[in-house]
TORFI-432225 format. One record per residue (C-alpha): residue number from 1; z negated, x, y negated. Coordinates in pm, whole numbers, plus 50000, padded with zeros to 5 digits. Layout:
BEGIN
(NUM (Z X Y))
...
This chain:
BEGIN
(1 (56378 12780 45251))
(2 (56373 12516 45022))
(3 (56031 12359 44960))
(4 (56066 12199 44606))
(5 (56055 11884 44467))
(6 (56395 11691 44347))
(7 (56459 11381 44152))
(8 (56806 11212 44132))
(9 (56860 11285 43729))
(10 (57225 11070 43816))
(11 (57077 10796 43621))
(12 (56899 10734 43268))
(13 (56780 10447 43303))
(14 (56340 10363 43219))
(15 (56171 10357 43489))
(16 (55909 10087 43474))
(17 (55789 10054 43853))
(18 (55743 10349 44101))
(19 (55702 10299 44466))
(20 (55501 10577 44728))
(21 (55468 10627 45049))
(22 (55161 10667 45229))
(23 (55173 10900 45530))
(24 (55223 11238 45440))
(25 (55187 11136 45047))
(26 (54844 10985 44990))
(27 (54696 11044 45341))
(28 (54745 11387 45488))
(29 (54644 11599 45780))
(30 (54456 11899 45607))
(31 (54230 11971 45893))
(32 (54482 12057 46209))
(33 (54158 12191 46376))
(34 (54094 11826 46579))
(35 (54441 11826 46677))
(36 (54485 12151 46823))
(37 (54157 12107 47007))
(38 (54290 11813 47150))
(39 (54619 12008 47289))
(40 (54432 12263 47450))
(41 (54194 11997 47613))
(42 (54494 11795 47741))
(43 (54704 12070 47845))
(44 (54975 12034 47614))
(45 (55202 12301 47372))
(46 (55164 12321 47005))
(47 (55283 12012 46835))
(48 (55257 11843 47114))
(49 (54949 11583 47023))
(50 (55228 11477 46719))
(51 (55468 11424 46924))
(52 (55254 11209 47179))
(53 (55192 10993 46934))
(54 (55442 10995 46666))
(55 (55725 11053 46908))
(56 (55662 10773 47186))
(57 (55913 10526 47246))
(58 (55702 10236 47129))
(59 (55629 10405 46815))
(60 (55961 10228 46701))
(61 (55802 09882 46832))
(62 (55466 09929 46641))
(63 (55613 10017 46325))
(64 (55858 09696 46306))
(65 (55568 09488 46411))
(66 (55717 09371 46733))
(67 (55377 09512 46896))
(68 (55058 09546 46785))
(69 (54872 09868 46753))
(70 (54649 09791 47096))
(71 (54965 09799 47304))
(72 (55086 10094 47095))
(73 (54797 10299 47154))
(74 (54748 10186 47544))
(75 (55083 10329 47573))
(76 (54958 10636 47480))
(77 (54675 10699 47671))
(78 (54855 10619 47965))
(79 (55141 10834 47917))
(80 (54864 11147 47868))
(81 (54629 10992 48151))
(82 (54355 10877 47920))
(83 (54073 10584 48032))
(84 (53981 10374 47764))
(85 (53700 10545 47653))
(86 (53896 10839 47606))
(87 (54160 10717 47450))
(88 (53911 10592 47217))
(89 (53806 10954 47195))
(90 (54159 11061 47105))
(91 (54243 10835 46852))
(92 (53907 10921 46623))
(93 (53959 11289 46667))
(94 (54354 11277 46588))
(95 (54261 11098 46313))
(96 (53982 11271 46202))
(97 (54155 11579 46017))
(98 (54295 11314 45781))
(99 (54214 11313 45392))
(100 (54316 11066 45120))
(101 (54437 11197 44804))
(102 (54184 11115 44562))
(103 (54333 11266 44262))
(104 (54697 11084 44353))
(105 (54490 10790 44340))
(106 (54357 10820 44039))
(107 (54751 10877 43902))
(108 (54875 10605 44057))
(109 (54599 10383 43881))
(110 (54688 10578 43572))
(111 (55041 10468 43589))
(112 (54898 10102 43636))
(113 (54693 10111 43344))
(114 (54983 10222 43188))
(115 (55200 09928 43210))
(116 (55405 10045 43537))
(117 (55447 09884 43831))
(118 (55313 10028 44148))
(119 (55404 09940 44507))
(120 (55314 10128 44858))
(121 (55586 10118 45087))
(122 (55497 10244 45421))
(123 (55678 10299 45778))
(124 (55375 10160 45941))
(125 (55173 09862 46144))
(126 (55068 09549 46032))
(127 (54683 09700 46039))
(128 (54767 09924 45703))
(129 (54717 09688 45459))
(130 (54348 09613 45575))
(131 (54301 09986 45578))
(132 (54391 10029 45188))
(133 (54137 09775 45161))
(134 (53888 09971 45381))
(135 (53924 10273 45154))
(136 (53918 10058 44882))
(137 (54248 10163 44652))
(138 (54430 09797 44679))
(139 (54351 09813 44349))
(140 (54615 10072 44246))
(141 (54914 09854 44339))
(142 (55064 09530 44274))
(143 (55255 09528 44569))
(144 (55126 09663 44901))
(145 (55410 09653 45188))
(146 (55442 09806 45542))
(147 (55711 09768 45771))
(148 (55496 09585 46041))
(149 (55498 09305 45817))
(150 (55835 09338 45722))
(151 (56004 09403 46032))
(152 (56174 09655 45928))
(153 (56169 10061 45894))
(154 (56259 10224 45606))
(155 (56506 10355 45600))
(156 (56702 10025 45604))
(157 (56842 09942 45256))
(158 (56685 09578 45355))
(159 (56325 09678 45272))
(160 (56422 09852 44934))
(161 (56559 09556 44851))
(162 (56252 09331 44947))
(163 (56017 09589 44795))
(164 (56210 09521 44446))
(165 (56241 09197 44471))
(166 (55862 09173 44473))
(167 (55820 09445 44188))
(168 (56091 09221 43978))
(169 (56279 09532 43887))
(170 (56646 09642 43909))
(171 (56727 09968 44129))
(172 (56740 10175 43887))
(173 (56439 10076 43728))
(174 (56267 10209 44044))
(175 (56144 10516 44116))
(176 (56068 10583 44496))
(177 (55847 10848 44627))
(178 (55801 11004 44988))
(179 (55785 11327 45185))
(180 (56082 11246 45432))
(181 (56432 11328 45286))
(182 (56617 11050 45476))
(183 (56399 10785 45330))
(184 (56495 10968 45003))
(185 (56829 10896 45059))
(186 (56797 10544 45191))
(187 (56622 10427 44815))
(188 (56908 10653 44655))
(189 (57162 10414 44838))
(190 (57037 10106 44723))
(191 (57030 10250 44334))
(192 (56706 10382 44291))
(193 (56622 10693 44122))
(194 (56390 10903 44403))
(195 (56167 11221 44427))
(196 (56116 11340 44730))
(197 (55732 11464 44741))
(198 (55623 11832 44841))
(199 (55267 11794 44681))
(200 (55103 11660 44391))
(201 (55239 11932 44149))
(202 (55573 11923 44189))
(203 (55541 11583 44129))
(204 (55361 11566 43846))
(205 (55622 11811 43706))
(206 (55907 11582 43790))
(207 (55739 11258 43626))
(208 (55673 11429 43305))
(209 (56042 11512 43328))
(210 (56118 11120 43384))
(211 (55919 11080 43089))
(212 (55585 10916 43279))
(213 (55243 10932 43190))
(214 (55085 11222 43400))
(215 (54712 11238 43439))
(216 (54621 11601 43539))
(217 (54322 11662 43790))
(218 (54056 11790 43601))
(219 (54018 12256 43678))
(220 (53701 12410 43544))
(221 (53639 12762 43580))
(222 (53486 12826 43942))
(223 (53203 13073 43859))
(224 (53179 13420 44042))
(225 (53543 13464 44142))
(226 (53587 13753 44335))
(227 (53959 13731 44516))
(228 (54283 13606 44453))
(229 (54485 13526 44742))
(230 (54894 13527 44687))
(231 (55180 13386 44912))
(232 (55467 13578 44883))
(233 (55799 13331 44993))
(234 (55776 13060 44708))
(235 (55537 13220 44537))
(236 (55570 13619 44435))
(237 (55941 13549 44561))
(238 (56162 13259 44494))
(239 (56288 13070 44761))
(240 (56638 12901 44826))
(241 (56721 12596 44663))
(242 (56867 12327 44785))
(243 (57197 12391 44640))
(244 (57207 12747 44775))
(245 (57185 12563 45156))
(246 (57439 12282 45060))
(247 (57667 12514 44942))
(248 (57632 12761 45268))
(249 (57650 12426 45480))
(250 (57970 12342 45320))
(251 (58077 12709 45366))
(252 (58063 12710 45697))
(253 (58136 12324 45780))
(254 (57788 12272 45895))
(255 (57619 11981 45924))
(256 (57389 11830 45644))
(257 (57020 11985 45760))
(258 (57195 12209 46068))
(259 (57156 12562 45859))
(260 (56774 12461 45783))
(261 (56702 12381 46111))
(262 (56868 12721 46196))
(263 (56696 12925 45967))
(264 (56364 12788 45950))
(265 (56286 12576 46253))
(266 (56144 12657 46598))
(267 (56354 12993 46591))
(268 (56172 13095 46269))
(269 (55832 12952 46430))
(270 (55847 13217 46706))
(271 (55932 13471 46481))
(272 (55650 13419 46227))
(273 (55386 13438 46485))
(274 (55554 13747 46640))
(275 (55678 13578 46987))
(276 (55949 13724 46938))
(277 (56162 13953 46768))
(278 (56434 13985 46472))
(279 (56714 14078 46730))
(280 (56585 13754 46912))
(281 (56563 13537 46658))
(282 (56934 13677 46504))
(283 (57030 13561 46895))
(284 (56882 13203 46864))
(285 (57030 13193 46517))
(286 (57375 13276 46623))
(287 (57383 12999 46916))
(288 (57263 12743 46680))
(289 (57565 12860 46398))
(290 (57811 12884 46701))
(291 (57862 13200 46521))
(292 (58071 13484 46790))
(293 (57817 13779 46768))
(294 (57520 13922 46619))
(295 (57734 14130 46355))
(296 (57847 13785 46196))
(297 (57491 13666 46171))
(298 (57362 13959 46032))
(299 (57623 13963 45785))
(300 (57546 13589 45723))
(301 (57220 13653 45671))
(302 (57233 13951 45469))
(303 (57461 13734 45170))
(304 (57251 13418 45205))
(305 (56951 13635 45092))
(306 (57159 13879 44837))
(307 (57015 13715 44537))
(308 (56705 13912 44349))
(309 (56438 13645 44386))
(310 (56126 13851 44293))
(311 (55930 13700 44028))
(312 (55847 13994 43808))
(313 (55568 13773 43615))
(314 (55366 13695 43930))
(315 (55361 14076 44038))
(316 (55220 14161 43675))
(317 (54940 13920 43751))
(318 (54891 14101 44065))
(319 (54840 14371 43948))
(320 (54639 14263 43612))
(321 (54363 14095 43820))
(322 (54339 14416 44035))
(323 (54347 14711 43807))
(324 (54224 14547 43421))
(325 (53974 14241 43553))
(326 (53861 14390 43877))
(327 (53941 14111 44138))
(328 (54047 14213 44505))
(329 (54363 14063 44562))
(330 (54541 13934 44931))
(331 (54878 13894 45012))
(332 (54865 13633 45280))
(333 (55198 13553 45425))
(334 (55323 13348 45734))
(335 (55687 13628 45769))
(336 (55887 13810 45991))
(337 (55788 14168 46178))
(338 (55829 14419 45956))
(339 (55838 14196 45584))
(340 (55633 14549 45443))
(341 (55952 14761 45492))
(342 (56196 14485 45379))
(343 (56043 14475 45072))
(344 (56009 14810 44992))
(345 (56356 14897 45082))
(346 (56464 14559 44858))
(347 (56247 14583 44557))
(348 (56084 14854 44589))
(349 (55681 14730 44604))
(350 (55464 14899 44885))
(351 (55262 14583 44985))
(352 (54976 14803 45106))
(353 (54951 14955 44807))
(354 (54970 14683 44553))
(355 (54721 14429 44739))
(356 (54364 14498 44884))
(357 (54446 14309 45197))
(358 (54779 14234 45328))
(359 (54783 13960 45627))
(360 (55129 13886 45769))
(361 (55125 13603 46040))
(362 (55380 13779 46261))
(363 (55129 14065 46304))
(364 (54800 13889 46357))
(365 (54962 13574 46571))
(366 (54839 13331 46332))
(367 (55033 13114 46063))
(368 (54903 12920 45774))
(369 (54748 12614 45811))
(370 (54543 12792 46121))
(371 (54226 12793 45972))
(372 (54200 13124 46156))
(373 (54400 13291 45949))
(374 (54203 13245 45673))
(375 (53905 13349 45798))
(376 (54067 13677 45836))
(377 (54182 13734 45520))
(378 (53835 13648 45362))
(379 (53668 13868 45639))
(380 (53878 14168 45551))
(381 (53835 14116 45205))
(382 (53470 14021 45271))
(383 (53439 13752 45070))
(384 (53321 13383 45108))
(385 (53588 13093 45058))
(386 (53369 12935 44753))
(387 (53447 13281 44596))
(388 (53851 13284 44639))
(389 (54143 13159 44505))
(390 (54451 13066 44679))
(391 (54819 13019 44584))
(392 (55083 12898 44775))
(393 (55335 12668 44756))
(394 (55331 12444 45091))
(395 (55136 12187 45049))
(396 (54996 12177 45411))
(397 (54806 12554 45340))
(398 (54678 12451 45016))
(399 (54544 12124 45137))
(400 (54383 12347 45408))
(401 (54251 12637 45257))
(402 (54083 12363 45024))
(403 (53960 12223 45352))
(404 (53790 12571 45399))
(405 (53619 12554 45088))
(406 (53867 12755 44848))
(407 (54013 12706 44550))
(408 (54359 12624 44593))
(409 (54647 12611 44371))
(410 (54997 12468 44482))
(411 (55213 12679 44276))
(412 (55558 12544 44144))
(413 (55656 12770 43848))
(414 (55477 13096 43685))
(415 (55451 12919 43370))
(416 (55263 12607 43501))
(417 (55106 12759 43809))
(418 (54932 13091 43655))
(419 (54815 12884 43337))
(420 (54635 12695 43677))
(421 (54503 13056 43768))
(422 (54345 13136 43428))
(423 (54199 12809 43379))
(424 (54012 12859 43736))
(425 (53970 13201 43626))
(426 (53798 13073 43305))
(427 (53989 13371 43132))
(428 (54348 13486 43034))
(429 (54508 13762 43205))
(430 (54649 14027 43066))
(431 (55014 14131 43159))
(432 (55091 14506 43067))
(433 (55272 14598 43332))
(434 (55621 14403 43225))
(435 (55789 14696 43201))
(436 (55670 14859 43500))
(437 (55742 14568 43797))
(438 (55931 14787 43992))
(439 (55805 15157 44120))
């Protein structure tokens, strides 16, 4: 699946004013405890407190400003059957697993100090502005817009337009940051070079390559490191790129986002948690392709995933920090039933035997963020969270294994990411085993 970050390198143009979003960029859920408490208190399936609220039919209204956020949030309660007092309730606590980005913060002033323009451009009510005051970072842009106030969503090429007119740049001057591809796309209409955000290191990488000023969080050693923890898809293996998908969608005269959805959506969701199984989830898959059979999926499947993705330098790490420096090491993977044998059979590593602790979500019924999941992974490696270090490469686990008190790292690339590692580590780590990766 691909989870990277991507900038539209159609234009060369200097960028002198760069625009982000807010939701999902500089505030983001990394606590999914309150909201999960709140579904089994009101009755309702996983996902289902986002949806009450982020999927209403007035959420539409609130966010052009052609209702305030009292009438929004009335609307709410009464669809779930809240009084007033507990609607009250349900707001703070959906609310309260929220974190602003500090460290973005301190980039975007960074960028402002720097000469460049800085706008927030947000799909949200006409209350936001007085909340960037509340936490008090008005300071890090010149222009502050939502579309409450603008009366209208991104997104609409109309509020692109506004939100340069006020920066006094041309398109292509402009460089437009957020988490959802379709808003991507809209600012990549209108002219505007775009990066569509998967976490604060990827896109830090992509600015330096835009030729930005990048100011790096600050990583001292963490004292008395016992554990590295390791994802495995993005991380010990690559994943699939974005041209890899477009090409298959093409392939198969798909629909832009239809093979995703396919491959990784509520199918995939069952399947990592083990509610179901891979002949299932090869059934779901084949309805959702409108392929004729099973055999054609499985045939599908097998090419999509033919390429040698292992990422021999992260495996030498591996096993550096277990057998030369003396850390217990974790493989900690939301997968599919049965990932061990897969790959053994494909590249030949026994996962029980390389790692201390080996946690795959489709065995335990857990997946990353679950805070639960963690837990087990430090119980069975019996360590505390201050005394761990995590890599992974979605953004939504690192923000909440940092929640938990670990030290996480989003990784992007071996060279950047493990440099990360060693400077928590407070040591280099040494790599002998490049000529033995495989057994």
């Amino acid at each position: 699946m691909d989870k990277s970050t991507t900038h539209d390198q159609g234009t060369t143009s200097q960028v002198s004013a760069v625009i982000f979003d807010y939701g999902g960029v500089l505030m983001r859920t990394v606590n999914p405890v309150p909201r999960r408490e709140l579904e089994q208190r009101l009755g309702l399936r996983p996902g289902g407190v986002y949806e009450a609220v982020f999927g209403n039919p007035l959420r539409a209204e609130v966010e052009s400003g052609r209702i305030g956020d009292a009438e929004f949030w009335a609307d709410v309660g009464h669809r779930l059957g809240l009084e007033a007092r507990e609607l009250d309730e349900f707001r703070q606590a959906f609310e309260s697993g929220d974190r602003l980005d500090q460290d973005l913060v301190a980039l975007i002033r960074h960028l402002r100090q720097a000469g460049y323009r800085t706008a927030l451009l947000s799909n949200a009510p006409t209350s936001l502005p007085c909340r960037i005051e509340e936490l008090g970072i008005a300071d890090a842009f010149d222009v502050v817009m939502t579309s409450g106030q603008e009366g209208v969503t991104k997104p609409d090429a109309v509020i692109f337009e506004r939100a340069l007119d006020r920066l006094d740049v041309r398109p292509e001057q402009a460089l437009f940051v957020d988490d959802f591809r379709e808003n991507v796309a809209g600012a990549r209409e209108v002219g505007m070079q775009t990066i569509h955000f998967s976490g604060p290191a990827p896109l830090r990488r992509e600015l330096r390559a835009l030729g930005l000023p990048v100011l790096d969080p600050p990583l001292q050693a963490v004292p008395d490191v016992q554990a590295v923890i390791f994802d495995w898809g993005g991380v010990l293996e690559r994943l699939t790129d974005d041209d890899h998908v477009v090409a298959w969608e093409r392939r198969l005269a798909l629909e832009a986002g239809t093979l995703a959805f396919a491959l990784w959506g509520e199918a995939w969701r069952d399947l990592s948690i083990g509610a179901i199984d891979g002949e299932e989830y090869h059934r779901r898959v084949t309805g959702l392709l409108g392929f004729p059979d099973l055999e054609t999926t499985e045939r599908f499947i097998e090419q999509f995933y033919a390429a040698d993705r292992l990422q021999p330098e992260v495996v030498e790490v591996v096993r550096s920090l277990r057998n030369h420096h003396g850390y217990q090491v974790a493989l900690l993977s939301n997968a599919f039933p049965g990932q061990d044998e897969v790959v053994l059979e494909q590249y030949g590593l026994d996962l029980y035997a390389e790692f201390d602790v080996y946690v795959n979500s489709a065995d335990v019924g857990l997946v990353k963020p679950d805070p639960d999941i963690f837990y087990l992974t430090l119980e069975q490696l019996d360590v505390a969270p201050q005394r761990a270090i995590f890599l992974d490469d979605m953004l939504r686990n690192v923000d909440a294994a940092r929640e938990l008190g670990l030290h996480a790292i989003q990784f992007v690339t071996p060279e950047t990411s493990l440099v990360e590692l060693e400077a928590l580590l407070g040591h280099t780590v040494e790599r002998n085993d490049a000529d033995d990766t495989r057994i």
